[in-house]
PyMOL Python script that loads the backbone (N, CA, C, O; Angstrom):
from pymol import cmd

cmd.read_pdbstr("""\
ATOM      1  N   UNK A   1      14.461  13.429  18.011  1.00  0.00           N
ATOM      2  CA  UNK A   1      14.530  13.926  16.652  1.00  0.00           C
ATOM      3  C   UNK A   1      15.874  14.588  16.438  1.00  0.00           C
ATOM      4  O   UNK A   1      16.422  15.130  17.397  1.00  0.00           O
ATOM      5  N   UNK A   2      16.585  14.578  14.938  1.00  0.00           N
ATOM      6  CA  UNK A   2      17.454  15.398  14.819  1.00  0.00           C
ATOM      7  C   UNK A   2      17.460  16.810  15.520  1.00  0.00           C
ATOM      8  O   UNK A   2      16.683  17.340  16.314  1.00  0.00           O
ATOM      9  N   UNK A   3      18.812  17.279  14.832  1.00  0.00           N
ATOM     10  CA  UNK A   3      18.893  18.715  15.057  1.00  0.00           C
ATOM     11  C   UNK A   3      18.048  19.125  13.833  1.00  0.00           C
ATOM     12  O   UNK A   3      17.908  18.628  12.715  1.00  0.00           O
ATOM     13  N   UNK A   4      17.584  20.109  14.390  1.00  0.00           N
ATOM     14  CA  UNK A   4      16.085  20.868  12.830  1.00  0.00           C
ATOM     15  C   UNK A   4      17.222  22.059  12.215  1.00  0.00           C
ATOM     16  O   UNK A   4      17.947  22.867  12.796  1.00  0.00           O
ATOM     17  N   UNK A   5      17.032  21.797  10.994  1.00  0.00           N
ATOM     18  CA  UNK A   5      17.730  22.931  10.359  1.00  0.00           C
ATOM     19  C   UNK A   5      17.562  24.485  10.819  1.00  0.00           C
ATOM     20  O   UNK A   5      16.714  24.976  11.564  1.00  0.00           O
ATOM     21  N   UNK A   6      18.518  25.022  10.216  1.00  0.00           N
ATOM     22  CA  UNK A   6      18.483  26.535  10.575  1.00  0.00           C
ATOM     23  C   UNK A   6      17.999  27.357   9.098  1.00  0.00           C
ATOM     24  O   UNK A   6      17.547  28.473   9.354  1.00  0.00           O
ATOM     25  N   UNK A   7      18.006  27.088   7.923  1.00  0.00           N
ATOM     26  CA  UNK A   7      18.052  27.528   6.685  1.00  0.00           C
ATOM     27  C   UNK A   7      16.199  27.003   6.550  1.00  0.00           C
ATOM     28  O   UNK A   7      15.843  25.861   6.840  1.00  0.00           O
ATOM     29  N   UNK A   8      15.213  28.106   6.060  1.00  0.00           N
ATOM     30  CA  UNK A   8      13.834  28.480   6.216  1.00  0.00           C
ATOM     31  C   UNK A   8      13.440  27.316   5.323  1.00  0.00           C
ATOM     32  O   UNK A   8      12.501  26.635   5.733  1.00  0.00           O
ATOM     33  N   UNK A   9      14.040  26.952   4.092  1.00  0.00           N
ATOM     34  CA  UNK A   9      13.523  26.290   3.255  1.00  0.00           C
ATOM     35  C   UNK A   9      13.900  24.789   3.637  1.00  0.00           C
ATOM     36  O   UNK A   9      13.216  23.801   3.371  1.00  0.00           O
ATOM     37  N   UNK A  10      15.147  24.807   4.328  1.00  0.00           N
ATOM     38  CA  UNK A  10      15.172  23.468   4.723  1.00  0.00           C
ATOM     39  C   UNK A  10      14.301  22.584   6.097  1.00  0.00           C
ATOM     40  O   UNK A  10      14.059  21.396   6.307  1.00  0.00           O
ATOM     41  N   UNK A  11      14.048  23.708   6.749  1.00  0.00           N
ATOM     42  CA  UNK A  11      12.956  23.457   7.885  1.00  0.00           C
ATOM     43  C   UNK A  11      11.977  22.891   7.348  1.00  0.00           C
ATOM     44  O   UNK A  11      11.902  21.691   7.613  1.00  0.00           O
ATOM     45  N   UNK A  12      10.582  23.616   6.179  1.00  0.00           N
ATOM     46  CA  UNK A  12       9.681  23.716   5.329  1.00  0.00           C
ATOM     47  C   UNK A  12      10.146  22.161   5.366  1.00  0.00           C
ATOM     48  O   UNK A  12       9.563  21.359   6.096  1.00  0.00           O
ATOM     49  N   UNK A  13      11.238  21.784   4.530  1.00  0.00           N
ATOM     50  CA  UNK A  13      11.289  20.489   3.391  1.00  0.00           C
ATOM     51  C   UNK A  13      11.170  19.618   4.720  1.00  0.00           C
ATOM     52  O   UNK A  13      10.292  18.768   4.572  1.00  0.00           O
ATOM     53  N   UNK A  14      11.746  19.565   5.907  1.00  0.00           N
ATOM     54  CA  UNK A  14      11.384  18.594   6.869  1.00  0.00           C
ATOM     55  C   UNK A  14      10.015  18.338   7.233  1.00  0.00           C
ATOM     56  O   UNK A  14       9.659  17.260   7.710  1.00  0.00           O
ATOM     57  N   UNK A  15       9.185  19.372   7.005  1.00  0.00           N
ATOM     58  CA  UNK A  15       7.992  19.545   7.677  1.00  0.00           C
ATOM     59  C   UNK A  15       7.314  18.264   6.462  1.00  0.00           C
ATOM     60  O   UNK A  15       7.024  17.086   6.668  1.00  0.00           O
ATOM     61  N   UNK A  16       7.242  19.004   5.325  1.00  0.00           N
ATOM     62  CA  UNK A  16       6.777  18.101   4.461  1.00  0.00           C
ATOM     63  C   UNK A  16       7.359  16.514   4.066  1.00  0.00           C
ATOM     64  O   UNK A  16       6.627  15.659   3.568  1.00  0.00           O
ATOM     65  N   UNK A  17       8.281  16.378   4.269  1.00  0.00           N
ATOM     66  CA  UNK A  17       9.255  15.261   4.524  1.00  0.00           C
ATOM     67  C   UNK A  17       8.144  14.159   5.358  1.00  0.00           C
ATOM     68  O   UNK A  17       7.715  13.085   4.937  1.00  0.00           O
ATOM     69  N   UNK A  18       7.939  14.650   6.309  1.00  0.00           N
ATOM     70  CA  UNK A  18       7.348  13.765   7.888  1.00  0.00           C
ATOM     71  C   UNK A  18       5.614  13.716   7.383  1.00  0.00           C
ATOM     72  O   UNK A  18       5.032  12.646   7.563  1.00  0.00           O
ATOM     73  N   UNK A  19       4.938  14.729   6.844  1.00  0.00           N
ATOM     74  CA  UNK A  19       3.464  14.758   6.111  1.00  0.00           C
ATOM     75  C   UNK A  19       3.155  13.311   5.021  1.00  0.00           C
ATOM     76  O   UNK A  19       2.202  12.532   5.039  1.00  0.00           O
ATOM     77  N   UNK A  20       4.672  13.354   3.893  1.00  0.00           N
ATOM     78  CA  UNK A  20       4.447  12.604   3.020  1.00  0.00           C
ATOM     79  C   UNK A  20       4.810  10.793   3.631  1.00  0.00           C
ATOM     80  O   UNK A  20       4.227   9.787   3.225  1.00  0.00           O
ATOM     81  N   UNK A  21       5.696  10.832   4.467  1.00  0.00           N
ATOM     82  CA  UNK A  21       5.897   9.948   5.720  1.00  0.00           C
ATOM     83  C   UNK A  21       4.553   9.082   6.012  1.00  0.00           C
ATOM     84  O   UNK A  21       4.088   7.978   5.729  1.00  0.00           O
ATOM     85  N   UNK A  22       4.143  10.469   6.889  1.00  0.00           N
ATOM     86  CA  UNK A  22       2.545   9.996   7.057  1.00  0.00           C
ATOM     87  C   UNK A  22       1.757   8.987   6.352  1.00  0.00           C
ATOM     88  O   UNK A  22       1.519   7.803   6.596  1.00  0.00           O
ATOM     89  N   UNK A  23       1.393   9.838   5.344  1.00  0.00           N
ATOM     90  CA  UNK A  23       0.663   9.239   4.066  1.00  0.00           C
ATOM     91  C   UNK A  23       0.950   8.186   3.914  1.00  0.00           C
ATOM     92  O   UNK A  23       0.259   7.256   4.330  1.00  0.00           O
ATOM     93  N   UNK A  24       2.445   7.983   3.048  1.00  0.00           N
ATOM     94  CA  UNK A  24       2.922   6.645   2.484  1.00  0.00           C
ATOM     95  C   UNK A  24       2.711   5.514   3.199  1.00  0.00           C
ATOM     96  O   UNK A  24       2.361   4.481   2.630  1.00  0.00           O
ATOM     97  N   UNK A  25       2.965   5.601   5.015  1.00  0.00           N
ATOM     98  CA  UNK A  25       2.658   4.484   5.730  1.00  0.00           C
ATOM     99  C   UNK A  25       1.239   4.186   5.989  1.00  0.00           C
ATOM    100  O   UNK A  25       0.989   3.029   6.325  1.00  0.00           O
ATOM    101  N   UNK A  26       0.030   5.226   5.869  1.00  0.00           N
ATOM    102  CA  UNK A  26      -1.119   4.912   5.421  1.00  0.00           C
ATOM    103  C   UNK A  26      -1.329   4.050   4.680  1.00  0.00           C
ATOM    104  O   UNK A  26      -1.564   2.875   4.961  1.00  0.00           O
ATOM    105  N   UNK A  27      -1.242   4.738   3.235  1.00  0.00           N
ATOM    106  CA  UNK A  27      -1.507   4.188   1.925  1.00  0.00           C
ATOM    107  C   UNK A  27      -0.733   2.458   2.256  1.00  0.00           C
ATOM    108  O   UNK A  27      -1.313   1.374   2.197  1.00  0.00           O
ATOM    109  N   UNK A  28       0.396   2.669   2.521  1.00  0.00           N
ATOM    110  CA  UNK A  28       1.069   0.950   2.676  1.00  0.00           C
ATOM    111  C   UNK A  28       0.170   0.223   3.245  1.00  0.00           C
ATOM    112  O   UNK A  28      -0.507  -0.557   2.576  1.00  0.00           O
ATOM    113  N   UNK A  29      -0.019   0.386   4.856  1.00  0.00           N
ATOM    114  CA  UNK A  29      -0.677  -0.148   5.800  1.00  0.00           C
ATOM    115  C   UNK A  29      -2.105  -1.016   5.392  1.00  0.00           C
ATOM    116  O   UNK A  29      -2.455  -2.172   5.630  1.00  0.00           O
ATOM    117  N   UNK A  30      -2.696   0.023   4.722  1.00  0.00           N
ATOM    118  CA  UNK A  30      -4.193   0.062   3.771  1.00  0.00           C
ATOM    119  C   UNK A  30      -3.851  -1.278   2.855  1.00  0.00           C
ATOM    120  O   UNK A  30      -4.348  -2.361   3.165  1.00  0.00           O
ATOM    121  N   UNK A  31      -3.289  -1.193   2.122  1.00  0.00           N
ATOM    122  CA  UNK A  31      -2.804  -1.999   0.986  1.00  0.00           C
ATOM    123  C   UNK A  31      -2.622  -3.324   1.448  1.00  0.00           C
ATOM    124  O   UNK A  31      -3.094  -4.329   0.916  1.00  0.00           O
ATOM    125  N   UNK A  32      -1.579  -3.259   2.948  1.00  0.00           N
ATOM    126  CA  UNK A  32      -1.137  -4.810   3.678  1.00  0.00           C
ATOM    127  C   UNK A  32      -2.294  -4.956   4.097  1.00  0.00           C
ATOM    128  O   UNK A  32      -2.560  -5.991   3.485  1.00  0.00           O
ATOM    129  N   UNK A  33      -3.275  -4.707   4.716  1.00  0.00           N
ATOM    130  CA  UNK A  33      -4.672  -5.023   5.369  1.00  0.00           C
ATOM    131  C   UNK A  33      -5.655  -6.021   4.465  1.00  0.00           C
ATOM    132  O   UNK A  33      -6.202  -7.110   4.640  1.00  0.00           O
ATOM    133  N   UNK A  34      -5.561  -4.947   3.304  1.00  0.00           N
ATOM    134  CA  UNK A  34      -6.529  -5.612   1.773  1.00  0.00           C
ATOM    135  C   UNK A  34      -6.067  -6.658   1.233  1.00  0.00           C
ATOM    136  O   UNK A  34      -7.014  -7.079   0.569  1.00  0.00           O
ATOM    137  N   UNK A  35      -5.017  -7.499   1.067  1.00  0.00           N
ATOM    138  CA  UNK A  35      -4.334  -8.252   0.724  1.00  0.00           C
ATOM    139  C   UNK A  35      -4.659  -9.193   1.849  1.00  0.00           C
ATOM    140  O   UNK A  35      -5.178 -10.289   1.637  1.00  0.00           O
ATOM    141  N   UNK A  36      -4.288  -8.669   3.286  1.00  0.00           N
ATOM    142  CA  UNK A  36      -4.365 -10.036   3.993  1.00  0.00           C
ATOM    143  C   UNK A  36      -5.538 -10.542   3.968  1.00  0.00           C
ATOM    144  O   UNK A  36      -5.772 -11.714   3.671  1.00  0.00           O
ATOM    145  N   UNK A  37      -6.994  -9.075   4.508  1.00  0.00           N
ATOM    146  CA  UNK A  37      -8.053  -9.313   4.239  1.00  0.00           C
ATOM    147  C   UNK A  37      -8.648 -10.536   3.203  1.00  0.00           C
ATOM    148  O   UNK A  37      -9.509 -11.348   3.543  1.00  0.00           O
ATOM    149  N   UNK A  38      -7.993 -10.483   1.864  1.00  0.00           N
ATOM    150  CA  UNK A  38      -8.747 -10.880   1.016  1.00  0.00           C
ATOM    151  C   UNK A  38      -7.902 -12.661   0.897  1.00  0.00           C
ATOM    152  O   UNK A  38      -8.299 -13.527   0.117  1.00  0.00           O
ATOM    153  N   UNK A  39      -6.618 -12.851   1.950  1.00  0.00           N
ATOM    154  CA  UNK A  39      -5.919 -14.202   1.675  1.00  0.00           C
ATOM    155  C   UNK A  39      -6.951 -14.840   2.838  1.00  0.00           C
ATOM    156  O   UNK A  39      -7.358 -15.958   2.520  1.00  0.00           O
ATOM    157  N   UNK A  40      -7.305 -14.486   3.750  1.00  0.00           N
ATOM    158  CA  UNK A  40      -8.138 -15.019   4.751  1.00  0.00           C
ATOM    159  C   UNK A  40      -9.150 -15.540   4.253  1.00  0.00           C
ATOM    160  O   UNK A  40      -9.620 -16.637   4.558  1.00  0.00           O
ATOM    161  N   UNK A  41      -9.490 -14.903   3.577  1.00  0.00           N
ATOM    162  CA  UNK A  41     -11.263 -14.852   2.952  1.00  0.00           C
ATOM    163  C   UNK A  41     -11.315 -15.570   1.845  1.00  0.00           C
ATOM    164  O   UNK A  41     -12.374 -16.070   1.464  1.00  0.00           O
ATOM    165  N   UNK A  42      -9.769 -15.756   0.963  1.00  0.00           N
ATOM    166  CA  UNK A  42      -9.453 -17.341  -0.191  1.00  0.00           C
ATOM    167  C   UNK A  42      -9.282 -18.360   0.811  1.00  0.00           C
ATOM    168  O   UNK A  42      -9.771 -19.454   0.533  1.00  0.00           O
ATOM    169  N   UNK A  43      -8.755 -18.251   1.803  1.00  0.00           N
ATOM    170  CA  UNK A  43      -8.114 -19.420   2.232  1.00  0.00           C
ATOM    171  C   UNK A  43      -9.536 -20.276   2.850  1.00  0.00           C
ATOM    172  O   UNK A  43      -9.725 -21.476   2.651  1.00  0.00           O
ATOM    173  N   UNK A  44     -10.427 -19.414   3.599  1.00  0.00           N
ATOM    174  CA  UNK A  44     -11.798 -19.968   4.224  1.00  0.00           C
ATOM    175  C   UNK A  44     -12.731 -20.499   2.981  1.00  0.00           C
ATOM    176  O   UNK A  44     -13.122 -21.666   2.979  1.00  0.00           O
ATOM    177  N   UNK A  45     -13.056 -19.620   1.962  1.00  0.00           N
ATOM    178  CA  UNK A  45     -13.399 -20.013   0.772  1.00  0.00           C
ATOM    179  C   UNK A  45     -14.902 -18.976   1.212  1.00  0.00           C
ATOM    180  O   UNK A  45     -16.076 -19.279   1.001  1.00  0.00           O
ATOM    181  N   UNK A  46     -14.636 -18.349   1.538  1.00  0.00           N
ATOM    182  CA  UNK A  46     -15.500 -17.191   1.758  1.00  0.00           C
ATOM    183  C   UNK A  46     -16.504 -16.660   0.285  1.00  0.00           C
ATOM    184  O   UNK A  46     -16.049 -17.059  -0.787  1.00  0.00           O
ATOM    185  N   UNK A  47     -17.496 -16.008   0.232  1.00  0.00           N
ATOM    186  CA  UNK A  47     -18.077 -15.954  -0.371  1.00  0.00           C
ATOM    187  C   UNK A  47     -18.031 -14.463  -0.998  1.00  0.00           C
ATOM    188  O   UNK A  47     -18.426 -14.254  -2.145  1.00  0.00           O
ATOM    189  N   UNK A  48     -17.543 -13.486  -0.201  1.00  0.00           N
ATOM    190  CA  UNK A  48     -17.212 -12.317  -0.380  1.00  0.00           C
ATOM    191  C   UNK A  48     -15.267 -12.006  -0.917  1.00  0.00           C
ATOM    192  O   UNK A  48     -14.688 -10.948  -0.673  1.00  0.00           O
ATOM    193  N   UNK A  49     -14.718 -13.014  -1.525  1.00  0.00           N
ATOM    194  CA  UNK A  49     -13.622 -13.337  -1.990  1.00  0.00           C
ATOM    195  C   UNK A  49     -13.247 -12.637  -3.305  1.00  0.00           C
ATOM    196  O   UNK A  49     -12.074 -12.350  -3.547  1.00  0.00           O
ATOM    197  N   UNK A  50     -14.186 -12.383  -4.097  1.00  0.00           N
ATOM    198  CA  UNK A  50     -13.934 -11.726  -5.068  1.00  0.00           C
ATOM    199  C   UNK A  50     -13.698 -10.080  -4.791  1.00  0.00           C
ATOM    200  O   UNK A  50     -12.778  -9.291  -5.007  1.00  0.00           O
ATOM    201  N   UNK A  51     -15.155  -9.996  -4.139  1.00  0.00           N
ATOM    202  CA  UNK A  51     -15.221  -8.240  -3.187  1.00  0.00           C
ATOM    203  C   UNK A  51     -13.692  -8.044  -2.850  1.00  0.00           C
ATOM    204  O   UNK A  51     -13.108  -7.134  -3.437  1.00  0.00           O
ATOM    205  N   UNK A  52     -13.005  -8.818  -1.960  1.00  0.00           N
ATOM    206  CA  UNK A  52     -12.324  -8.412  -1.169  1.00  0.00           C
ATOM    207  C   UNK A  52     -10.861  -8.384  -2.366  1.00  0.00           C
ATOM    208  O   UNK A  52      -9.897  -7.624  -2.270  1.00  0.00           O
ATOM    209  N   UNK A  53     -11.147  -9.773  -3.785  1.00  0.00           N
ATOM    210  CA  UNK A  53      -9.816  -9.513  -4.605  1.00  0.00           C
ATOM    211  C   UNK A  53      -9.962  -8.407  -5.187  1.00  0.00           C
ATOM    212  O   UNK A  53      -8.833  -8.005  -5.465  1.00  0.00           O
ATOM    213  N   UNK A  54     -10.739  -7.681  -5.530  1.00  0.00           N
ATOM    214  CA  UNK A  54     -11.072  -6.259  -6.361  1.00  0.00           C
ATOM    215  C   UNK A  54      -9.955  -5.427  -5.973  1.00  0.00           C
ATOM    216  O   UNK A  54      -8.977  -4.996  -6.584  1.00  0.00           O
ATOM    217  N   UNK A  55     -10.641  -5.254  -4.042  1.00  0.00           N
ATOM    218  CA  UNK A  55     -10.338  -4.215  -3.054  1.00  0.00           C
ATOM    219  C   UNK A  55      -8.592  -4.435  -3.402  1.00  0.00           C
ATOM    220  O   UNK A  55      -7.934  -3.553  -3.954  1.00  0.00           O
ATOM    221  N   UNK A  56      -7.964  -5.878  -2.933  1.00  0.00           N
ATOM    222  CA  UNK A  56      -6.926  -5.736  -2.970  1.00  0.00           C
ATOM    223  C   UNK A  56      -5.938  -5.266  -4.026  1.00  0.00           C
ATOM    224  O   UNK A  56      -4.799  -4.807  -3.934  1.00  0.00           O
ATOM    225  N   UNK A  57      -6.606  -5.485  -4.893  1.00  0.00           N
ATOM    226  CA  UNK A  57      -5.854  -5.131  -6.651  1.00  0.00           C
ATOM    227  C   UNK A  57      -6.152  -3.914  -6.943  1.00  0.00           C
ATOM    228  O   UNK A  57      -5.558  -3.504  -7.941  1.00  0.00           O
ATOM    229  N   UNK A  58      -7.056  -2.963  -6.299  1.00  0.00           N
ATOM    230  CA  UNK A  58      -6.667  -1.560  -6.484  1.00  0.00           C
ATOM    231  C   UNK A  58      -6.387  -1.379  -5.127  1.00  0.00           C
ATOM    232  O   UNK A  58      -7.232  -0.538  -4.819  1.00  0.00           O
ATOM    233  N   UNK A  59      -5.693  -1.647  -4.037  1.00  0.00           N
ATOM    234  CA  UNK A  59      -4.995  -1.433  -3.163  1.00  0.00           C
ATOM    235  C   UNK A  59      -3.778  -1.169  -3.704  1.00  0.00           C
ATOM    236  O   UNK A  59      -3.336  -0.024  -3.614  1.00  0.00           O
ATOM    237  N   UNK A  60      -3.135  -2.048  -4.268  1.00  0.00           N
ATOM    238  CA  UNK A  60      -1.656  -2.657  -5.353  1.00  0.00           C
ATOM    239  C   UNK A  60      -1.908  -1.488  -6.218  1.00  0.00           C
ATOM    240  O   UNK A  60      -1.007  -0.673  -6.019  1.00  0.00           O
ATOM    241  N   UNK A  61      -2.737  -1.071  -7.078  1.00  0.00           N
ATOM    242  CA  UNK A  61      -2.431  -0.494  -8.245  1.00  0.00           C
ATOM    243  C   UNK A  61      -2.251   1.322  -7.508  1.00  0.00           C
ATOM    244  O   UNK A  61      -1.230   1.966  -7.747  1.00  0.00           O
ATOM    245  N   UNK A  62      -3.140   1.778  -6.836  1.00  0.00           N
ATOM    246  CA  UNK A  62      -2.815   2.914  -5.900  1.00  0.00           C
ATOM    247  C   UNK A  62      -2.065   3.229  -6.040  1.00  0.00           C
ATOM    248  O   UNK A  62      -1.754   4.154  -6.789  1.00  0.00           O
ATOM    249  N   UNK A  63      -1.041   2.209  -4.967  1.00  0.00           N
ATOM    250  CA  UNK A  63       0.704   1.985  -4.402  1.00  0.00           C
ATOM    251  C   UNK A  63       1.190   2.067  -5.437  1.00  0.00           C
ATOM    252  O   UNK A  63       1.871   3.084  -5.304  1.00  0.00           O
ATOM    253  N   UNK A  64       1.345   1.716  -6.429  1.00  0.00           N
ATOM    254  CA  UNK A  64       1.827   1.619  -7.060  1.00  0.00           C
ATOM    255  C   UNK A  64       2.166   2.817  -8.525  1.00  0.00           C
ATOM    256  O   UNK A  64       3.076   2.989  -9.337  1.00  0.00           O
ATOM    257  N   UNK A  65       0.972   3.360  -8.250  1.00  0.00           N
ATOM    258  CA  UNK A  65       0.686   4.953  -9.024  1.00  0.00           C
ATOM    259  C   UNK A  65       1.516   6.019  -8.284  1.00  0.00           C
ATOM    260  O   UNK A  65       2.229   6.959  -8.635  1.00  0.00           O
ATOM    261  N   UNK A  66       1.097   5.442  -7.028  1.00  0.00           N
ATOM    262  CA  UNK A  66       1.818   6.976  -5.921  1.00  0.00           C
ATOM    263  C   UNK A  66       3.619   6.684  -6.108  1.00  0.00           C
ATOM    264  O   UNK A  66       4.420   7.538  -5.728  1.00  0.00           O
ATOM    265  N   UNK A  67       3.980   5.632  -6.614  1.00  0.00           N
ATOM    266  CA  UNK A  67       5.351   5.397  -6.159  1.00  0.00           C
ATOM    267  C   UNK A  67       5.921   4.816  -4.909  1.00  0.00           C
ATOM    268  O   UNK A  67       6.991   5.003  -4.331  1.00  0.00           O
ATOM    269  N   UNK A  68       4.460   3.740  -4.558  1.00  0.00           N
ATOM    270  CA  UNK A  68       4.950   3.328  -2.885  1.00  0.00           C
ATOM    271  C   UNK A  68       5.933   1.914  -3.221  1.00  0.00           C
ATOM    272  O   UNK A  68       7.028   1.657  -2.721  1.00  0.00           O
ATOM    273  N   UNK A  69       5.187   1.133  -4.198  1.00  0.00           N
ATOM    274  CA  UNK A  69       5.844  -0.068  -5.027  1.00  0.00           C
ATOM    275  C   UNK A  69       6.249  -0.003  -6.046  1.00  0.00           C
ATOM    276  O   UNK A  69       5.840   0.963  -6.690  1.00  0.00           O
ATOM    277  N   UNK A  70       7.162  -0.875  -6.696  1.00  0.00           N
ATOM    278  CA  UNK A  70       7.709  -0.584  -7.531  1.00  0.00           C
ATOM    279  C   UNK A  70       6.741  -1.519  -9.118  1.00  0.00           C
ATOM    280  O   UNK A  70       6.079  -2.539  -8.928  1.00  0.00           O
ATOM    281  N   UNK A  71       6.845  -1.093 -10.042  1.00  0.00           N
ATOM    282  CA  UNK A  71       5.896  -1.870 -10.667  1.00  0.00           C
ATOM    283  C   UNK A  71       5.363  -3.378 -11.090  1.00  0.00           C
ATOM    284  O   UNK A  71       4.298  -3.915 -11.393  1.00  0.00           O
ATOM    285  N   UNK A  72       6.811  -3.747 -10.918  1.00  0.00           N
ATOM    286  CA  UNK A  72       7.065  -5.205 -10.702  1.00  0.00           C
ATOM    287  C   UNK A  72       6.617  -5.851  -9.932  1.00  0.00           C
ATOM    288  O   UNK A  72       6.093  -6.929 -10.211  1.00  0.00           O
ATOM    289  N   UNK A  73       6.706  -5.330  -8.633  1.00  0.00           N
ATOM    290  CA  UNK A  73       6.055  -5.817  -7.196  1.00  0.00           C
ATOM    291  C   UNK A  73       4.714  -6.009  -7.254  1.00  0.00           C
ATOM    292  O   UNK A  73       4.121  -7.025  -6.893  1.00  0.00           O
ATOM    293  N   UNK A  74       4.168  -4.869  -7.784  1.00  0.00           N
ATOM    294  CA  UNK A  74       2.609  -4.991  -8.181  1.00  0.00           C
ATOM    295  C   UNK A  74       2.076  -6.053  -8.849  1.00  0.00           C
ATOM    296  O   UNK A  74       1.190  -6.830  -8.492  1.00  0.00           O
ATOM    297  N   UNK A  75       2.820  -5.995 -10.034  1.00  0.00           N
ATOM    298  CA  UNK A  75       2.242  -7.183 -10.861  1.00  0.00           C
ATOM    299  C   UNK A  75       2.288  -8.154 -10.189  1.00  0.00           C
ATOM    300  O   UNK A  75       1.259  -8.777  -9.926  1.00  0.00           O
ATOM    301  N   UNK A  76       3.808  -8.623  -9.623  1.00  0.00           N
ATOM    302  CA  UNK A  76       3.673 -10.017  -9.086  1.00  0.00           C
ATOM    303  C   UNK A  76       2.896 -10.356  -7.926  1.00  0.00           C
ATOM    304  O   UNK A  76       2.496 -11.485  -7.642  1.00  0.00           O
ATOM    305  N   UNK A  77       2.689  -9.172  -7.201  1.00  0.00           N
ATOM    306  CA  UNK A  77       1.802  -9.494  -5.761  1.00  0.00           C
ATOM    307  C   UNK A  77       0.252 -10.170  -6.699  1.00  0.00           C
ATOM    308  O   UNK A  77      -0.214 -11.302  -6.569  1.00  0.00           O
ATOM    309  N   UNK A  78      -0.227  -9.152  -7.532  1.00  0.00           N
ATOM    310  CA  UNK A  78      -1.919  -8.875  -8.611  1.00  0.00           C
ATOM    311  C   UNK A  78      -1.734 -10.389  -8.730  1.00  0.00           C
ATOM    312  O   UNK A  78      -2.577 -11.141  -8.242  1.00  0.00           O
ATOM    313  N   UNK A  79      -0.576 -10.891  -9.413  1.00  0.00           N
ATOM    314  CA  UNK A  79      -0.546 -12.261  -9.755  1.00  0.00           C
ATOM    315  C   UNK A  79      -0.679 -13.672  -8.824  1.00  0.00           C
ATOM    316  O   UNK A  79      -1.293 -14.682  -9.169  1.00  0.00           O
ATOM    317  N   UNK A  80       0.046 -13.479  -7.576  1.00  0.00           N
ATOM    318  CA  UNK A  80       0.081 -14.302  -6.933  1.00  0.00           C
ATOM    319  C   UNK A  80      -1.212 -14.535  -5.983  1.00  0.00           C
ATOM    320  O   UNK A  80      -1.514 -15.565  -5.381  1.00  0.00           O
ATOM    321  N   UNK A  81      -1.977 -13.131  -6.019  1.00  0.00           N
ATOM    322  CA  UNK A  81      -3.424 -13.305  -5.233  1.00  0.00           C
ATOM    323  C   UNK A  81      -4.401 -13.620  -6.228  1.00  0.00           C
ATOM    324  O   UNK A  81      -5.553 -13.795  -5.830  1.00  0.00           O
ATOM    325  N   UNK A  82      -4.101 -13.747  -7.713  1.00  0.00           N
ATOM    326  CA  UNK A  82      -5.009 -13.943  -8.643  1.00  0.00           C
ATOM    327  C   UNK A  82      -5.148 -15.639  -8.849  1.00  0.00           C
ATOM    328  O   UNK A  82      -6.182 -16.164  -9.264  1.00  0.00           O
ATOM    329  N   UNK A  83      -4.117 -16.268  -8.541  1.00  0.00           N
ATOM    330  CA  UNK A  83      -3.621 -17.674  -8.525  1.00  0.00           C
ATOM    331  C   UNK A  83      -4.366 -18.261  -7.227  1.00  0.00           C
ATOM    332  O   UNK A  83      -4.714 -19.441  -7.192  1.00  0.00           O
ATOM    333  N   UNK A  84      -4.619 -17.261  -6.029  1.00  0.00           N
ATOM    334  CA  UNK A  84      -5.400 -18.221  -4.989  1.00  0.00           C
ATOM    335  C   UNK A  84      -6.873 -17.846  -5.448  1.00  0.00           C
ATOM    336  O   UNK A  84      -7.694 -18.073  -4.560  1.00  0.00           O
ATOM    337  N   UNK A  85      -7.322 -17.411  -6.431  1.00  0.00           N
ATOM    338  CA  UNK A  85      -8.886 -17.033  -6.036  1.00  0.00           C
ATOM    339  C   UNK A  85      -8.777 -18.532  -7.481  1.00  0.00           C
ATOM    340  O   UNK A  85      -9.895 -18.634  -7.986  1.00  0.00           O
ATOM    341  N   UNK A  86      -8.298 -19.013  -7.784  1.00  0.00           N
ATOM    342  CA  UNK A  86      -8.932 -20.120  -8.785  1.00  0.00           C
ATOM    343  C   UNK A  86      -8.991 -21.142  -8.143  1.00  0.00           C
ATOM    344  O   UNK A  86      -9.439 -22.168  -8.656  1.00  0.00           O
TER     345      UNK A  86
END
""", "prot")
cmd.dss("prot")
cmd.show_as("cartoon", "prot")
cmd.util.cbc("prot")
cmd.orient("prot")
């Protein structure tokens, strides 16, 4: 790891820095899972395909509230998994 600051508030901002870190690669991780989850489950022709497009499209919209994606990305991902469930 770096050198850790010496100034109280800048320590603090690292601490929280590495917390929101955390999270974001959660929340991402979550999101890549639901998506693949639900391309597996179009591609087999699975029966639980819709369940799983729901999951993924508020996976996307989440990310996309928190500021993990950008809004564009969203749409076009929403779009391109909406194109395999027909």
């Amino acid at each position: 790891m770096k050198d850790m600051p010496q100034i109280k508030s800048a320590i603090k901002r690292v601490k929280t820095q590495e917390a929101s870190r955390q999270n974001n690669m959660t929340q991402m991780s979550s999101m890549r899972t639901a998506i693949k989850k639900f391309k597996v489950a179009a591609e087999n022709g699975a029966d639980n395909a819709q369940d799983l497009f729901k999951a993924a499209t508020r996976a996307i919209d989440m990310a996309n509230s928190k500021g993990l994606i950008h809004k564009n990305k969203a749409g076009r991902d929403k779009s391109r998994l909406s194109a395999l469930i027909k």
